[in-house]
ROMAR-565567 format. One record per residue: x, y, z of N, C-alpha, C in turn. Coordinates in steps of 0.05 Angstrom, whole numbers, plus 5000, padded with zeros to 4 digits. Example, Ala and Ser with C-alpha at 12.3 -4.5 7.8 and 13.67 -1.06 7.14 Angstrom:
[atom [5264 4886 5156] [5246 4910 5156] [5264 4934 5156]]
[atom [5257 4955 5142] [5273 4979 5143] [5258 5001 5157]]
***
This chain:
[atom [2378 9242 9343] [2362 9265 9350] [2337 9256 9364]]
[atom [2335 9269 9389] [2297 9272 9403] [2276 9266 9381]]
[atom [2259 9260 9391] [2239 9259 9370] [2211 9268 9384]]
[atom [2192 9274 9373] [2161 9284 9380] [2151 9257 9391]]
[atom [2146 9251 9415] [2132 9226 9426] [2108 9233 9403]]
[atom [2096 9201 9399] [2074 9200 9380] [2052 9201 9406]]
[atom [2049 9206 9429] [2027 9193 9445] [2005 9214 9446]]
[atom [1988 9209 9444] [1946 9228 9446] [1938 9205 9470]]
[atom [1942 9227 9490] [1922 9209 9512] [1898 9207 9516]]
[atom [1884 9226 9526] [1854 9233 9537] [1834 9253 9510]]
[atom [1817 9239 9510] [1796 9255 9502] [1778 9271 9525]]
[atom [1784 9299 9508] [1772 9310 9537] [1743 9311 9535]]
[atom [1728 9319 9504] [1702 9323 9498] [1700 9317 9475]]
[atom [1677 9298 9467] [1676 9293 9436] [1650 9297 9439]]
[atom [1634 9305 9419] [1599 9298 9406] [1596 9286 9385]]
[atom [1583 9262 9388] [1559 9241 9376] [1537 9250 9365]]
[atom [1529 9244 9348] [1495 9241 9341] [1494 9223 9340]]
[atom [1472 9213 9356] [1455 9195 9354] [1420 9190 9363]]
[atom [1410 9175 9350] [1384 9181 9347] [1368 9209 9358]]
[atom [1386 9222 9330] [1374 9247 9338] [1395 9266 9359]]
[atom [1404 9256 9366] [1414 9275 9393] [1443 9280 9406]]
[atom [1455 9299 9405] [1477 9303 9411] [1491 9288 9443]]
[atom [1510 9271 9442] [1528 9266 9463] [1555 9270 9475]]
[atom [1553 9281 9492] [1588 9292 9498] [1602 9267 9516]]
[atom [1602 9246 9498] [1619 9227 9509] [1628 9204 9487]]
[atom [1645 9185 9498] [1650 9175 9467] [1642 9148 9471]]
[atom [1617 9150 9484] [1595 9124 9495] [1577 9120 9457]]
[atom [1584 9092 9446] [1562 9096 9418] [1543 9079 9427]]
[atom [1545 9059 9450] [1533 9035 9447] [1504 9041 9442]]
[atom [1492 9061 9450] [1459 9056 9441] [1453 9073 9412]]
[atom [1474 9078 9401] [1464 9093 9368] [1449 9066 9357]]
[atom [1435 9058 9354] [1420 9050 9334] [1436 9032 9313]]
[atom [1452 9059 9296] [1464 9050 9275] [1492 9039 9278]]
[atom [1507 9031 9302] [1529 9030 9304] [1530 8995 9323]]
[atom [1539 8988 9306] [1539 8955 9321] [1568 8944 9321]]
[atom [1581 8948 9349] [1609 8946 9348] [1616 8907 9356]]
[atom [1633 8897 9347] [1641 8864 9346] [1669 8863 9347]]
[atom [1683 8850 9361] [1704 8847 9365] [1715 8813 9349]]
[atom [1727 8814 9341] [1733 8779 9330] [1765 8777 9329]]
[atom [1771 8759 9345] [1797 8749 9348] [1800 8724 9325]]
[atom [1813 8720 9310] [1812 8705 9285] [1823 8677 9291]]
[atom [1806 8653 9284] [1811 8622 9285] [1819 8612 9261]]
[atom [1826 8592 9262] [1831 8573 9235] [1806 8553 9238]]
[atom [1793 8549 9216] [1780 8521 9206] [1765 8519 9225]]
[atom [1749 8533 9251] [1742 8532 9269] [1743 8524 9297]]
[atom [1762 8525 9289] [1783 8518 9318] [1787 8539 9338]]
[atom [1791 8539 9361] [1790 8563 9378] [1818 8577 9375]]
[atom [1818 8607 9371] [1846 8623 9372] [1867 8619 9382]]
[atom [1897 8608 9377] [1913 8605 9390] [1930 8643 9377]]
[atom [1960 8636 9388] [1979 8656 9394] [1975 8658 9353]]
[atom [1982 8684 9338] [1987 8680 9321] [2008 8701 9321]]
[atom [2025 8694 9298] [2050 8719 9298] [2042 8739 9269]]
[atom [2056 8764 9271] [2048 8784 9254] [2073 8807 9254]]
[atom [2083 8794 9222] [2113 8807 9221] [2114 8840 9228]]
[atom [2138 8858 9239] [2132 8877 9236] [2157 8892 9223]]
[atom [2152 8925 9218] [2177 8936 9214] [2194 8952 9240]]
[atom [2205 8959 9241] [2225 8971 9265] [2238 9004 9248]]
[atom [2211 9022 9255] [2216 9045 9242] [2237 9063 9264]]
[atom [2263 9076 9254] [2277 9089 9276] [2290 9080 9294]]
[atom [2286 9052 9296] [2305 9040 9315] [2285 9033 9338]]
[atom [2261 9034 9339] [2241 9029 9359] [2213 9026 9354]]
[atom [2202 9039 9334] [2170 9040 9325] [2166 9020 9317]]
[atom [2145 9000 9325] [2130 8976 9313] [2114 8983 9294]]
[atom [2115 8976 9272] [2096 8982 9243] [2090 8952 9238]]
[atom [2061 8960 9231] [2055 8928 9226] [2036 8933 9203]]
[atom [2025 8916 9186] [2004 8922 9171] [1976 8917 9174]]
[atom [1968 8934 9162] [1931 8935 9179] [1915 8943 9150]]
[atom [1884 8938 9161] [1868 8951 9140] [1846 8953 9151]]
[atom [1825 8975 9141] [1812 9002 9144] [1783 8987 9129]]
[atom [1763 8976 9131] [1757 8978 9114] [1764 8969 9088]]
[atom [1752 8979 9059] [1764 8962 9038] [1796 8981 9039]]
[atom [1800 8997 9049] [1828 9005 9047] [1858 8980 9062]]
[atom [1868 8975 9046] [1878 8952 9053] [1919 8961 9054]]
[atom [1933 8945 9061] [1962 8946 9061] [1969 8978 9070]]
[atom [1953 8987 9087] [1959 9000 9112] [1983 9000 9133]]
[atom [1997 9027 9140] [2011 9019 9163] [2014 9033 9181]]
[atom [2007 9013 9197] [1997 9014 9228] [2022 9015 9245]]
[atom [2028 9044 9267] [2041 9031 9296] [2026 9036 9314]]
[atom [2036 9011 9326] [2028 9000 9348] [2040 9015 9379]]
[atom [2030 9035 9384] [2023 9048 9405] [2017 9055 9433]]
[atom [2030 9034 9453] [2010 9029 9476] [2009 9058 9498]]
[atom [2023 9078 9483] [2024 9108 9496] [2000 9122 9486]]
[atom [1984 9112 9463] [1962 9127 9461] [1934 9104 9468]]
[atom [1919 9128 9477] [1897 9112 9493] [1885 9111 9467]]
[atom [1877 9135 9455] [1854 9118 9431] [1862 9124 9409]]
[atom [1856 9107 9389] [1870 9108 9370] [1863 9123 9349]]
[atom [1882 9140 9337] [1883 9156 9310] [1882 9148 9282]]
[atom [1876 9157 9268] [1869 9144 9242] [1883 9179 9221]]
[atom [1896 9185 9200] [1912 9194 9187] [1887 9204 9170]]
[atom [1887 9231 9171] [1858 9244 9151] [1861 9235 9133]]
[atom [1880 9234 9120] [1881 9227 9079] [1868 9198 9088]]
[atom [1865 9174 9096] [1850 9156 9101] [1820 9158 9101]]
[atom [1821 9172 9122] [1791 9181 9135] [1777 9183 9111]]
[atom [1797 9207 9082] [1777 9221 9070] [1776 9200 9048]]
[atom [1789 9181 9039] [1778 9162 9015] [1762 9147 9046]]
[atom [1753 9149 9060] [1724 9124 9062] [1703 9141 9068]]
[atom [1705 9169 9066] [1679 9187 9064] [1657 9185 9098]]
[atom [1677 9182 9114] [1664 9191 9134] [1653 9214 9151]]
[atom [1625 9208 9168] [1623 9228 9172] [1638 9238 9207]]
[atom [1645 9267 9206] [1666 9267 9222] [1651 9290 9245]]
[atom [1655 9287 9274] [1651 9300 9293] [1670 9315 9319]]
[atom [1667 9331 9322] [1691 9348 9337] [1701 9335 9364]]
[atom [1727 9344 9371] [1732 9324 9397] [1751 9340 9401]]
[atom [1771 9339 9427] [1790 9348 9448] [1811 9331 9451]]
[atom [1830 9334 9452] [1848 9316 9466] [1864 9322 9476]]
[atom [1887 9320 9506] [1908 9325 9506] [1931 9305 9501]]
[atom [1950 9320 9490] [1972 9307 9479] [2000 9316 9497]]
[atom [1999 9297 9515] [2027 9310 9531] [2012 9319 9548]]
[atom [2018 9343 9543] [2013 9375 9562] [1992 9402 9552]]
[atom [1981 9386 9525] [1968 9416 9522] [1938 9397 9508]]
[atom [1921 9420 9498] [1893 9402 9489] [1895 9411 9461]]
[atom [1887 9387 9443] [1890 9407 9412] [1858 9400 9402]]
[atom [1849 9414 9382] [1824 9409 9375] [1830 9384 9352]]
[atom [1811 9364 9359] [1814 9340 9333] [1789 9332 9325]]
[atom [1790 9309 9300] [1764 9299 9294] [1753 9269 9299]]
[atom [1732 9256 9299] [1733 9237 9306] [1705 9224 9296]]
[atom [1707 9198 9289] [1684 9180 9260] [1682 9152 9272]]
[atom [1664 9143 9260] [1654 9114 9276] [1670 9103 9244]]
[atom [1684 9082 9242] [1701 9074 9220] [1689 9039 9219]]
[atom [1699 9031 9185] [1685 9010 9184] [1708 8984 9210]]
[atom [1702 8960 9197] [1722 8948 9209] [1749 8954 9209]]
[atom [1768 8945 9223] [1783 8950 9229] [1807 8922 9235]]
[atom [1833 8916 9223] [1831 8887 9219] [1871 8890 9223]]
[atom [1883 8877 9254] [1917 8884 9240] [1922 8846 9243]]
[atom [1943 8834 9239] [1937 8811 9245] [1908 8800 9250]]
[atom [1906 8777 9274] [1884 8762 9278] [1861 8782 9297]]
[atom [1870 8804 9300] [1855 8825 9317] [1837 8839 9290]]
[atom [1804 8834 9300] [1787 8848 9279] [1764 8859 9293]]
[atom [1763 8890 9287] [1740 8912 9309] [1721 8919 9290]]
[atom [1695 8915 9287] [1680 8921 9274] [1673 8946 9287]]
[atom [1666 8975 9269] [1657 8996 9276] [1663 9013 9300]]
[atom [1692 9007 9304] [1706 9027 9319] [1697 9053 9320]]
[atom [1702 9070 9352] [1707 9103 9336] [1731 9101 9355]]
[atom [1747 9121 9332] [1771 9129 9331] [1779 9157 9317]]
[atom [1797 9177 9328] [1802 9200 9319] [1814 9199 9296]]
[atom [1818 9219 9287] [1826 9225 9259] [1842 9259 9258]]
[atom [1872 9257 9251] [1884 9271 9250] [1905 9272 9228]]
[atom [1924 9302 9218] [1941 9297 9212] [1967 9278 9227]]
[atom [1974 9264 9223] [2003 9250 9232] [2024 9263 9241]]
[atom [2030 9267 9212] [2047 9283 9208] [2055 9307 9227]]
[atom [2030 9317 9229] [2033 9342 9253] [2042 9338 9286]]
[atom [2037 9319 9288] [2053 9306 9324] [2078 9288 9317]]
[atom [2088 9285 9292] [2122 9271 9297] [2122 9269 9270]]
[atom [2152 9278 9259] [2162 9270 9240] [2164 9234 9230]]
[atom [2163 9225 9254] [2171 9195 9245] [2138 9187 9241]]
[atom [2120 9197 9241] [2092 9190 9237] [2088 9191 9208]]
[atom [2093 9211 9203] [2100 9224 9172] [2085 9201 9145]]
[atom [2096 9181 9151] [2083 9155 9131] [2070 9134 9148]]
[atom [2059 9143 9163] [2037 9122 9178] [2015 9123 9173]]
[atom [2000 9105 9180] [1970 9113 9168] [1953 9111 9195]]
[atom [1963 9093 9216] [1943 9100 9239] [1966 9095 9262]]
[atom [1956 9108 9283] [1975 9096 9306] [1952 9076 9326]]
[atom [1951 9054 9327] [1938 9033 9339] [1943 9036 9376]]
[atom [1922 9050 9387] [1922 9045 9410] [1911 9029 9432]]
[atom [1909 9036 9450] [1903 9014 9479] [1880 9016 9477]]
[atom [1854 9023 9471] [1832 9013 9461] [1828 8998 9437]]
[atom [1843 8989 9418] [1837 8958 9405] [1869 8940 9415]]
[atom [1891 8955 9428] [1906 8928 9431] [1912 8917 9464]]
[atom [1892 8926 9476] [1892 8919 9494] [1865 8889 9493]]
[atom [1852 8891 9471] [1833 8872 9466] [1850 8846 9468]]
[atom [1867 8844 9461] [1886 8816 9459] [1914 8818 9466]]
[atom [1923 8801 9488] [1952 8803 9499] [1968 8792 9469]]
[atom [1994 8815 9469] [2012 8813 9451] [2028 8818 9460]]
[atom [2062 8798 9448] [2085 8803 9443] [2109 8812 9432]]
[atom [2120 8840 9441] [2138 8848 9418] [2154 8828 9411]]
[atom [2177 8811 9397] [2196 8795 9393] [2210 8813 9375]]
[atom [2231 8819 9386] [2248 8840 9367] [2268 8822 9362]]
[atom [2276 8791 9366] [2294 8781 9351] [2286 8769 9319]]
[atom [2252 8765 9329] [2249 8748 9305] [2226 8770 9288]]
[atom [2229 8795 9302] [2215 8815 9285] [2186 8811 9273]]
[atom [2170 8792 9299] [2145 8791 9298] [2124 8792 9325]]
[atom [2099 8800 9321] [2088 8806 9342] [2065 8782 9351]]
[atom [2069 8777 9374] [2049 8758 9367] [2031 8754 9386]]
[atom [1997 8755 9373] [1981 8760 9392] [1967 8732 9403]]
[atom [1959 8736 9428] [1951 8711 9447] [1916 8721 9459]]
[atom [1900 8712 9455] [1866 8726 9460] [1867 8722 9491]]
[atom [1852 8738 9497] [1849 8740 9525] [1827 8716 9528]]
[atom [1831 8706 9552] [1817 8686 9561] [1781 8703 9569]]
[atom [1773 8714 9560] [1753 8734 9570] [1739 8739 9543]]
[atom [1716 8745 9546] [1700 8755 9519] [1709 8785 9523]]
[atom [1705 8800 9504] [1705 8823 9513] [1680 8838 9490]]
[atom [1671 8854 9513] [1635 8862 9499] [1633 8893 9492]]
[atom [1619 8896 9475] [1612 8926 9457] [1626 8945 9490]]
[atom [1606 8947 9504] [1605 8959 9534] [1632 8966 9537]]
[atom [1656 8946 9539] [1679 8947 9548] [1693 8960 9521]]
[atom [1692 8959 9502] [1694 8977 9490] [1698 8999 9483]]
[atom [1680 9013 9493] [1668 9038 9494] [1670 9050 9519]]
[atom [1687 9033 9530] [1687 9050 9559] [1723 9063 9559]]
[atom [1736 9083 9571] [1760 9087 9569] [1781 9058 9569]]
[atom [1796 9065 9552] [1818 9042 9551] [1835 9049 9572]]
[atom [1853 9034 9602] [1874 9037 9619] [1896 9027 9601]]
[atom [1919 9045 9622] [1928 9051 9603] [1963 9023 9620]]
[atom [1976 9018 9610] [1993 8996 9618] [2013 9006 9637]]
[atom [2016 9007 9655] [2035 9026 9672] [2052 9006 9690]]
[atom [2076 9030 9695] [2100 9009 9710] [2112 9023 9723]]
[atom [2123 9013 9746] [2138 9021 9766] [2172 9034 9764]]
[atom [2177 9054 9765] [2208 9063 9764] [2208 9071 9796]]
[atom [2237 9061 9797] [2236 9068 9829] [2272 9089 9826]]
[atom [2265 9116 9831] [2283 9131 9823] [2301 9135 9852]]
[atom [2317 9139 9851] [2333 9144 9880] [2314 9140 9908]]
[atom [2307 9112 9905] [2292 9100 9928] [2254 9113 9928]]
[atom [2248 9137 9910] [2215 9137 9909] [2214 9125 9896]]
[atom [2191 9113 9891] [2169 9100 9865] [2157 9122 9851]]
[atom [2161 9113 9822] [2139 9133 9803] [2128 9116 9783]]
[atom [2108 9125 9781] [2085 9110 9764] [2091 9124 9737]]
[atom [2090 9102 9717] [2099 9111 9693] [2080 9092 9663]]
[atom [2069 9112 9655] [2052 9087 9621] [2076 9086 9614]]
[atom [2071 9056 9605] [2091 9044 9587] [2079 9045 9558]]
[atom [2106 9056 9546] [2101 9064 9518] [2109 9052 9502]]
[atom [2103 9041 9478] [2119 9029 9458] [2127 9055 9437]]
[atom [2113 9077 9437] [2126 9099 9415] [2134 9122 9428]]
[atom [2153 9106 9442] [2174 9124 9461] [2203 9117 9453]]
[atom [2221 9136 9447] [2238 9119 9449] [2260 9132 9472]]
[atom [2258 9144 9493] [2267 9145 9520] [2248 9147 9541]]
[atom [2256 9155 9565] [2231 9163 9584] [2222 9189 9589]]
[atom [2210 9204 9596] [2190 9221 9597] [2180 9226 9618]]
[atom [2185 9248 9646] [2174 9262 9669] [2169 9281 9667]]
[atom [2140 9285 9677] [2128 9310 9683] [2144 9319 9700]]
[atom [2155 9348 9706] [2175 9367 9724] [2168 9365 9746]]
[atom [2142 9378 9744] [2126 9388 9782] [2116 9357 9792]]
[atom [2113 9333 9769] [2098 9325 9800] [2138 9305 9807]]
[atom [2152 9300 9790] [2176 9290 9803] [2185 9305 9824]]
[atom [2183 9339 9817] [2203 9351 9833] [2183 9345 9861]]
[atom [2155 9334 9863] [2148 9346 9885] [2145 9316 9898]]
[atom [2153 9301 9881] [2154 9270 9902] [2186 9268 9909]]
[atom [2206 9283 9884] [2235 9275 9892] [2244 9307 9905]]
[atom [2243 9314 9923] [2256 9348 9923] [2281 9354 9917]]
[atom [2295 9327 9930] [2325 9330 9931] [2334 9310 9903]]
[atom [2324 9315 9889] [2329 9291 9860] [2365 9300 9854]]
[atom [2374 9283 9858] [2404 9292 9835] [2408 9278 9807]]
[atom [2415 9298 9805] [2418 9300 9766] [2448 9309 9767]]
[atom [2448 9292 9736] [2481 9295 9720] [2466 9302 9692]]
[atom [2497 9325 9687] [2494 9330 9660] [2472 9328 9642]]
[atom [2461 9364 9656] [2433 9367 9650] [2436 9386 9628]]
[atom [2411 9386 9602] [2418 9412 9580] [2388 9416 9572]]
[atom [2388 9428 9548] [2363 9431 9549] [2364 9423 9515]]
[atom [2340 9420 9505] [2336 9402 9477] [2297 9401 9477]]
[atom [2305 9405 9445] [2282 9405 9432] [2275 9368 9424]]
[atom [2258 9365 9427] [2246 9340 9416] [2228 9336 9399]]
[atom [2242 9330 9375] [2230 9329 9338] [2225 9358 9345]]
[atom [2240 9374 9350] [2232 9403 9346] [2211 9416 9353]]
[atom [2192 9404 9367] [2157 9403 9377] [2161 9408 9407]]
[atom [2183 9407 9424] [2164 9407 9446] [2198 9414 9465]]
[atom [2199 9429 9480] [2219 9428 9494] [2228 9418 9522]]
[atom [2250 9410 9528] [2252 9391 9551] [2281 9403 9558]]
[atom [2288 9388 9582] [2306 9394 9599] [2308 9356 9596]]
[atom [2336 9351 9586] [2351 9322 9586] [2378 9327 9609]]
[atom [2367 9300 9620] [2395 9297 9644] [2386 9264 9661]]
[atom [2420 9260 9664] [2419 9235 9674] [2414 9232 9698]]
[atom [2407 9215 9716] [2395 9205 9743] [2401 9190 9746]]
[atom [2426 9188 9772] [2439 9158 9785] [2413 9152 9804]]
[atom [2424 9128 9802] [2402 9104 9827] [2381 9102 9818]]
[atom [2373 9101 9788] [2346 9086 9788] [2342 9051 9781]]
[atom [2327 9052 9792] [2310 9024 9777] [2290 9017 9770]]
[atom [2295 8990 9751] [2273 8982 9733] [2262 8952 9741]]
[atom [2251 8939 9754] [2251 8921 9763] [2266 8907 9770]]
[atom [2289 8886 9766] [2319 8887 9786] [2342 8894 9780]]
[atom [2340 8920 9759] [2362 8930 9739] [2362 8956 9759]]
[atom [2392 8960 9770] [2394 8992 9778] [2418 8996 9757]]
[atom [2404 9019 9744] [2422 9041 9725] [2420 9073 9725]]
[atom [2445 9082 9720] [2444 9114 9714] [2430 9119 9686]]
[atom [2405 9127 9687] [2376 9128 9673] [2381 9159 9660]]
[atom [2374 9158 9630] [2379 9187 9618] [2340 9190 9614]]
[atom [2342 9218 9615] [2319 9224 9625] [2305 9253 9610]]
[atom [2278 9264 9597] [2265 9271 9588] [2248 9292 9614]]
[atom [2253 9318 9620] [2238 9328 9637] [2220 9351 9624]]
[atom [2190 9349 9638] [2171 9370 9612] [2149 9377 9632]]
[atom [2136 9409 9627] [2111 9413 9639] [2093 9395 9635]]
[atom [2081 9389 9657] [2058 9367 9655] [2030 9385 9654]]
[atom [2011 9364 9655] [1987 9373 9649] [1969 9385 9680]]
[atom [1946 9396 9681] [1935 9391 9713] [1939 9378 9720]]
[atom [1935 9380 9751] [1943 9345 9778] [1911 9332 9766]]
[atom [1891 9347 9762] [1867 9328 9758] [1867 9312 9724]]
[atom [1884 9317 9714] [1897 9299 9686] [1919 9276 9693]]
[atom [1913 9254 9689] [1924 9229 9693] [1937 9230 9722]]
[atom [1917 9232 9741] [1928 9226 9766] [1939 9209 9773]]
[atom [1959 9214 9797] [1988 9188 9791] [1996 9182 9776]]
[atom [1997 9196 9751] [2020 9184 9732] [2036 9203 9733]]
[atom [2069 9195 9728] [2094 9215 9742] [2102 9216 9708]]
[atom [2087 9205 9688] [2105 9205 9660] [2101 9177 9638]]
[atom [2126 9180 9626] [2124 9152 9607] [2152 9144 9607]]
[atom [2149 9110 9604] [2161 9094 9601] [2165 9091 9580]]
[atom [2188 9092 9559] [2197 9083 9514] [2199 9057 9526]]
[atom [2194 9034 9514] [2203 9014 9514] [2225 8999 9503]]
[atom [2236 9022 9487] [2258 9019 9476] [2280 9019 9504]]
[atom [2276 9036 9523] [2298 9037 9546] [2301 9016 9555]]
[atom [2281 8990 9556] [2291 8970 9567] [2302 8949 9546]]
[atom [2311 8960 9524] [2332 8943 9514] [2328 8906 9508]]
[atom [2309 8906 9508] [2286 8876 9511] [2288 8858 9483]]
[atom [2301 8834 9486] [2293 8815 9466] [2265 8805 9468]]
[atom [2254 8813 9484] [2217 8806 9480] [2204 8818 9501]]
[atom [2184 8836 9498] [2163 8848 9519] [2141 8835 9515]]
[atom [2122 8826 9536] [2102 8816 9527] [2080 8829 9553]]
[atom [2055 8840 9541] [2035 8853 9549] [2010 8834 9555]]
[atom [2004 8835 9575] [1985 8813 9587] [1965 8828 9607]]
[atom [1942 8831 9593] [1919 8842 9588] [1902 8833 9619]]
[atom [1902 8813 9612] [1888 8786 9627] [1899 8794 9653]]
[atom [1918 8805 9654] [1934 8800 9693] [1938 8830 9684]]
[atom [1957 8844 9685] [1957 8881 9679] [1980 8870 9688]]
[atom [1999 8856 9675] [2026 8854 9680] [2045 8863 9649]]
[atom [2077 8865 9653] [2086 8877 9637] [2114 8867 9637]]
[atom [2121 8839 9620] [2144 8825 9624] [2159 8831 9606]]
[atom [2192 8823 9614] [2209 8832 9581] [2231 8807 9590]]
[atom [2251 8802 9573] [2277 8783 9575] [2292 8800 9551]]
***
């Protein structure tokens, strides 16, 4: 069965207090009280090498890994590279007693109202974010397979450090970017990892998702780069019951030097002025990969 993509892209409007004063952006660096640190974790003082960090394989595709919150500990985290910022599971939120501020987001195609808290550290493997902000939602409510998660970890803390899925040996394993990376960068929007599908000879720009588990096109802007698109064995289907789509297959595409007849996810998109040039999402599950590895450092996106 389809399932509810887990992905929350854009914040459209959030407000801050800080010293004193309301901000409609999700800029903290000058609060006063908010002192954000990023720490990639060493041994004995030694500088960070690759470390691995077992995970689970929820569904046949979701990376779950364990994380902790704060003194909230044995947490579980997926790992997300379809959501730009990362969510945090209210029942969480509410044992660490934070205080919480209103925010926007769209999800897909539509904007839902959410909440959003400056949280203590933040810790999954050797990756550790001191005083993140990050939203705060039910789970549960955007995918059944969320249901027992506690945060979905996005491209604003894992883009901090290039990592490796390894789905043979069912561990992830992160490599620090050769780069400091500072409060500033932070706090500024996370990009988002995107890849090339080249469908019956166009190109379409696509985020690559890890909590995908097929692909995903916006209708209008394909139909208006492909006019003459041919499709096989087209129907229509609900996904996790949340969201409806038109499923059908597409000869002649490709994926870097793989041409295959590609099954396919078609859905109202959002405005042209919401994620311009992007034609959709990439599951990473479609590419069928004994190892993806995400490299931060270059904005490249390898698999075997």
């Amino acid at each position: 069965m389809a399932r509810t993509p887990l992905c929350i892209l854009v914040v459209v409007a959030s407000s801050f207090v800080c010293s004193g004063r309301s901000r409609e952006s999700s800029d903290v660096s000058n609060c006063s009280s908010t002192s954000i640190q990023v720490d990639i974790a060493s041994t004995c003082g030694e500088p960070a090498t690759v470390r691995a960090l077992p995970f689970k394989l929820y569904a046949g595709y979701l990376v779950v890994v364990e994380g902790r919150i704060g003194a909230v500990e044995k947490l579980k985290f997926v790992l997300d590279t379809g959501v730009i910022h990362s969510v945090v599971d209210q029942k969480v939120a509410k044992k660490l007693r934070l205080q919480r501020h209103s925010a926007q987001v769209l999800n897909f195609n539509r904007t839902i109202a959410i909440e959003r808290a400056i949280f203590p550290d933040v810790q999954f493997g050797p990756v550790q974010v001191r005083n993140p902000s990050m939203l705060i939602a039910d789970l549960a409510h955007f995918s059944d397979f969320a249901t027992h998660a506690d945060a979905l970890i996005g491209m604003d803390l894992l883009s901090l450090s290039n990592f490796t899925i390894d789905n043979d040996a069912k561990n992830v394993l992160f490599d620090p970017l050769d780069r400091v990376v500072s409060a500033a960068a932070l706090n500024t929007d996370p990009v988002a990892m995107t890849a090339e599908l080249l469908l019956q000879n166009h190109p379409l720009r696509l985020i690559v998702d890890t909590g995908l588990q097929g692909v995903l096109l916006y209708a209008e802007r394909v139909r208006k780069r492909i006019p003459e698109l041919r499709v096989e064995d087209e129907s229509e289907v609900d996904i996790g019951g949340r969201m409806r789509a038109k499923q059908m297959t597409v000869p002649n595409a490709r994926l870097g030097p793989t041409e295959m007849a590609l099954t396919i996810w078609l859905v109202n998109g959002p405005p042209e002025n919401v994620l311009p040039g992007i034609d959709g999402f990439l599951g990473t599950a479609s590419l069928k990969a004994r190892r993806i590895k995400f490299n931060f450092a270059t904005n490249t996106l390898s698999w075997e």
